[in-house]
C-alpha positions as CSV (number, residue, x, y, z in Angstrom):
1,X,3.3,17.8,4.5
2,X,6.3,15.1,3.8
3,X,9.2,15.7,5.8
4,X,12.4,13.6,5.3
5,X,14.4,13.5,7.2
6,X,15.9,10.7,9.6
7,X,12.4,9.0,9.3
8,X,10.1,9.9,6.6
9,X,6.8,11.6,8.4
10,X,3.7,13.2,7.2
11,X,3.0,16.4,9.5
12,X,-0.7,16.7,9.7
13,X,-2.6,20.0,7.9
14,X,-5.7,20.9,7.3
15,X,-9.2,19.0,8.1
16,X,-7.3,16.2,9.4
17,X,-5.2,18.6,11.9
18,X,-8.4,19.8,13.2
19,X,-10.1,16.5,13.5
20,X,-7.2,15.2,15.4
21,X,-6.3,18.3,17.5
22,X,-10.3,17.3,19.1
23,X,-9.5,13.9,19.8
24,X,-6.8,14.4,21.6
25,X,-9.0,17.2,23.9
26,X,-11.2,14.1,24.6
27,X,-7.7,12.5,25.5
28,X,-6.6,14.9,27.8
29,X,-9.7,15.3,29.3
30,X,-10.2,11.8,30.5
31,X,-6.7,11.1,31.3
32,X,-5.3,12.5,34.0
33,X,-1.6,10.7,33.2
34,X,-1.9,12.2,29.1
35,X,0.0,14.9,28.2
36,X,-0.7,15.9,24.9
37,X,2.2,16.1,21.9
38,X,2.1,19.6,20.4
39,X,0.1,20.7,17.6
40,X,3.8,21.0,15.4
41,X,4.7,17.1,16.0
42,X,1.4,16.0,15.4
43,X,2.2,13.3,12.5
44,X,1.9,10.1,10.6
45,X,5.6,7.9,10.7
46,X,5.5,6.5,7.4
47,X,9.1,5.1,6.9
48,X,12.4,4.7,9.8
49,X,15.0,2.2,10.5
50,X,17.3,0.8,8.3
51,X,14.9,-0.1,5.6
52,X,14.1,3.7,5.5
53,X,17.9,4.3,5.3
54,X,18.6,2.4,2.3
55,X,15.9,4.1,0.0
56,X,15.8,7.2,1.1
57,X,18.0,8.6,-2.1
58,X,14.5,7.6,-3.7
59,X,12.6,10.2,-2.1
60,X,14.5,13.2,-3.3
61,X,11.6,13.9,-5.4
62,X,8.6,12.5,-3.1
63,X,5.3,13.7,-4.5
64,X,2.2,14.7,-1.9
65,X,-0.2,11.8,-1.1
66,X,-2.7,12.9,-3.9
67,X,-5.8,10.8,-1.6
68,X,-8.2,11.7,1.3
69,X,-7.3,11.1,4.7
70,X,-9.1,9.9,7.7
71,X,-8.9,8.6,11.0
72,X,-10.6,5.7,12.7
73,X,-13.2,7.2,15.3
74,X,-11.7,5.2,18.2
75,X,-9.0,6.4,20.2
76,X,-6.6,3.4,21.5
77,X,-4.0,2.9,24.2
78,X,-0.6,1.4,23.6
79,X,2.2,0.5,26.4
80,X,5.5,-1.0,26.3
81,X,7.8,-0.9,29.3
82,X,7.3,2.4,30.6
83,X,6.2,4.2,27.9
84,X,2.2,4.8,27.1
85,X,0.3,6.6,24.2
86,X,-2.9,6.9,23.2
87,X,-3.2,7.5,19.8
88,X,-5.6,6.8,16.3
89,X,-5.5,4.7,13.6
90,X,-5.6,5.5,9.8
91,X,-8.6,4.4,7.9
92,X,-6.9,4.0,4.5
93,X,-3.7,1.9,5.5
94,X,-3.5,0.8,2.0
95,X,-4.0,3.7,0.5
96,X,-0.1,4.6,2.3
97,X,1.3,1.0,1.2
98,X,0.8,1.7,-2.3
99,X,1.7,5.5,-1.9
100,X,5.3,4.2,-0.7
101,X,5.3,1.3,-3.2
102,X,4.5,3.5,-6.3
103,X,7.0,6.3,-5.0
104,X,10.1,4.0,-3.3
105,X,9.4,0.6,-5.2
106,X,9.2,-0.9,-1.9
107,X,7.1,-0.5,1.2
108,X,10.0,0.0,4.0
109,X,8.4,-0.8,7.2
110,X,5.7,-3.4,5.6
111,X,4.0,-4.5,9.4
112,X,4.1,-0.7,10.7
113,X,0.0,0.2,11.4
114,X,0.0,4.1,10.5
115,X,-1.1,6.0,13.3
116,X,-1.4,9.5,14.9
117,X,-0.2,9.7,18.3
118,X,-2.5,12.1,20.2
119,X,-0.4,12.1,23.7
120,X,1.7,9.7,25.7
121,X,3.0,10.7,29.6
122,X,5.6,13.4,28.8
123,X,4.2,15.2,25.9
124,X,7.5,14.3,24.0
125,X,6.9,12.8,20.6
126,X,10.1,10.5,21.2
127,X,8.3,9.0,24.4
128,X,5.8,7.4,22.2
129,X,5.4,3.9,21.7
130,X,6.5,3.5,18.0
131,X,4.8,-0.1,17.0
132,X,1.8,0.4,18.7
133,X,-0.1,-3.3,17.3
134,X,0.4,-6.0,14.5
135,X,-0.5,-4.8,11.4
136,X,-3.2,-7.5,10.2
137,X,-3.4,-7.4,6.3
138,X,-6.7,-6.1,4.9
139,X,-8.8,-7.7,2.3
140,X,-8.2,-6.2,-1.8
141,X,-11.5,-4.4,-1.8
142,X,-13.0,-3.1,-5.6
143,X,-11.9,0.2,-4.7
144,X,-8.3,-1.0,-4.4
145,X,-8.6,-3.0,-7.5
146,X,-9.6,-0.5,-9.6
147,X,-6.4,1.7,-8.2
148,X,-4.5,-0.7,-9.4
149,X,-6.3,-1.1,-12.9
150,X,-5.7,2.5,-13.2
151,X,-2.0,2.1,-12.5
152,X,-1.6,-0.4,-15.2
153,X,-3.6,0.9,-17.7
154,X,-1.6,4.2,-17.2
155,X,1.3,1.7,-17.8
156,X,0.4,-0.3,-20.6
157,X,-1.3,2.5,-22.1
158,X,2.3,3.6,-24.0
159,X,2.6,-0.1,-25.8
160,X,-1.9,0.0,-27.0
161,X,-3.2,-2.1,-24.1
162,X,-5.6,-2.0,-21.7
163,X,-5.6,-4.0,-19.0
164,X,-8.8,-5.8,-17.3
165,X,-9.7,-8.0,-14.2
166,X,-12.5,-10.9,-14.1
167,X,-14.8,-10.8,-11.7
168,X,-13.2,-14.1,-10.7
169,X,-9.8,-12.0,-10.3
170,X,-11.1,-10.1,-7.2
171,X,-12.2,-13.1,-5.6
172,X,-9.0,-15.3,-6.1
173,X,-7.1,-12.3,-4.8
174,X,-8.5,-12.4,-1.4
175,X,-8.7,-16.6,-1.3
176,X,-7.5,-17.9,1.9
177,X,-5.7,-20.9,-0.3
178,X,-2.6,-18.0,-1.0
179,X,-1.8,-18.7,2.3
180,X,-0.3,-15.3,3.0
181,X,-2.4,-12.7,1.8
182,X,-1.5,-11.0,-1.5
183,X,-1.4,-7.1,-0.8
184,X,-2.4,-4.0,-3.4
185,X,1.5,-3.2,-3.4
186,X,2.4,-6.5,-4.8
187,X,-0.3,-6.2,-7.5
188,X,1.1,-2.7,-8.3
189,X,4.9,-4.6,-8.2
190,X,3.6,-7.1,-10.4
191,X,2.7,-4.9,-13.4
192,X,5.6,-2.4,-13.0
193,X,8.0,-5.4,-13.6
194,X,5.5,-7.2,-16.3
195,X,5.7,-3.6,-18.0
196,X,9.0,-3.0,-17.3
197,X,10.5,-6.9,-18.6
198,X,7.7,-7.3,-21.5
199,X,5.8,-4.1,-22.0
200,X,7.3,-5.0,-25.4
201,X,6.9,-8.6,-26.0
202,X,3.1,-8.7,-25.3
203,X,1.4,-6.8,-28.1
204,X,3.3,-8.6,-30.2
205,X,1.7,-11.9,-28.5
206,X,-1.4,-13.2,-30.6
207,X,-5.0,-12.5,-29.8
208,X,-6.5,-15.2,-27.6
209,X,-3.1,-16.4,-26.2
210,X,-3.0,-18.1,-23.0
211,X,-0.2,-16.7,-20.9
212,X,1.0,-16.8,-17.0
213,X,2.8,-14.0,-15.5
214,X,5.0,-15.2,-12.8
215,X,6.9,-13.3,-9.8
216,X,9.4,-15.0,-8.9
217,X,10.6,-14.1,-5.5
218,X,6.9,-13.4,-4.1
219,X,5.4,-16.9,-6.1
220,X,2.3,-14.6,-7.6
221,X,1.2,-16.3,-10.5
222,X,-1.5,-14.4,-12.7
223,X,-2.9,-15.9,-16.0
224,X,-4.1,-13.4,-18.7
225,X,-5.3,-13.5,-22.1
226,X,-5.2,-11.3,-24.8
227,X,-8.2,-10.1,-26.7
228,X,-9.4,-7.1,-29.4
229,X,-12.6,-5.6,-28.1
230,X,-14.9,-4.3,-30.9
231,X,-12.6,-1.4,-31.4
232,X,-9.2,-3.2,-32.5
233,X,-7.7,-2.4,-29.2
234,X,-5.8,-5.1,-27.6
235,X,-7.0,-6.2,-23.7
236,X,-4.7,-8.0,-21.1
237,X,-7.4,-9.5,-19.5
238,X,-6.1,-10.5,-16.0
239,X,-8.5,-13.6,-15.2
240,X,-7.1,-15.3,-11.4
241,X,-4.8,-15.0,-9.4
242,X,-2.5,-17.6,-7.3
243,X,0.3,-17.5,-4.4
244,X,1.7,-20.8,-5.3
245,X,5.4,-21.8,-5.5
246,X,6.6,-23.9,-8.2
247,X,3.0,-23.3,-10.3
248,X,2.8,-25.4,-13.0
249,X,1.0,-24.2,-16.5
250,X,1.2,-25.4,-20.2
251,X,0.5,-22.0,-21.1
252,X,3.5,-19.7,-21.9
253,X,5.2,-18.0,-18.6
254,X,6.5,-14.6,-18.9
255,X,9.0,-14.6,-15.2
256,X,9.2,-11.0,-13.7
């Protein structure tokens, strides 16, 4: 269940309660130093800080995660200065990114690795380490690309369009040439502001037009054309995708 308050935190329920409440046994059982945190502040920290603190308004009307949840199977051990936890990861890290990006229009703590703390040396859920490793950014798998064709279809759905990836998309996406990674939430960002700038402007564009979608502040350039299928209904066909600042195209731009 979401709790906002001074951070935003998902207090664990259900399967995933009971899942966790046994890892932590094996915890306690092996480590004679672990004291377990208590069933009631067993949790996922999904937003704090100042970053939290500046969208929180947003999150008045904050929506249950609608997705499965699981844990990784191996139980790790974090330390910094004198504190020490042991605690699990989340499988579905991405599946929280775009959670927060589709609900706040941002992700507030970007690097944060969503965990479960199972115990730590004084059984105080503020004794925990809070950071407890870098979070390394996970390949777009299919799966995640079809969340985000949902999304935009959902979108673009209100103006006649549906929106498609090449198989050449999902490759490009995950091409070491973008240098830094592009993420599912900046795909999501992407179309919300395409939507939002010229949800209008392009089903009035011509069939077969060559056009170039361009985010400004995050240099995400993605080329599209637009096509009737055998129906008469109009396609945004999404073919690559580029990280690349200053990109340079004769076809026409459309800046988000």
């Amino acid at each position: 269940m979401l709790e906002k308050g001074d951070i935003l935190k998902w207090n664990l329920e259900g399967p995933i309660l009971k899942k966790v409440k046994l890892l932590r046994d094996r915890v306690l059982n092996k480590n004679e130093d672990a004291v377990g945190i208590p069933d009631g502040d067993l949790h996922i920290t999904l937003a704090a800080g100042p970053n939290w603190s500046k969208v929180k308004r947003e999150a008045r009307d904050m929506p249950e995660p609608d997705f499965k949840m699981n844990v990784e199977p191996s139980i790790k051990v974090a330390e910094e200065g004198p504190k020490k936890s042991w605690y699990v990861k989340l499988k579905n890290q991405n599946d929280w990114k775009n959670f927060l990006y589709n609900m706040l229009g941002k992700v507030p703590n970007p690097d944060r690795v969503y965990h479960i703390s199972l115990a730590n040396l004084t059984g105080n859920k503020r004794d925990s380490v809070a950071i407890v490793e870098e979070y390394i950014t996970e390949d777009i798998t299919k799966s995640d690309l079809d969340q985000v064709e949902k999304y935009a279809d959902r979108l673009f759905s209100a103006v006649g369009i549906d929106v498609e990836f090449t198989r050449h998309f999902l490759d490009r996406v995950n091409d070491e040439r973008n240098e830094k990674p592009i993420t599912t939430a900046e795909l999501i960002g992407l179309f919300k502001r395409t939507y939002k700038k010229h949800g209008k402007k392009i089903p009035k564009i011509n069939p077969d037009t060559q056009a170039v979608v361009k985010d400004m502040k995050k240099d995400i350039n993605m080329p599209f054309v637009i096509n009737i299928d055998k129906n008469g209904m109009l396609n945004l066909v999404a073919k690559t995708i580029i990280r690349k600042k200053n990109f340079k195209t004769t076809s026409m731009e459309l800046p988000v």
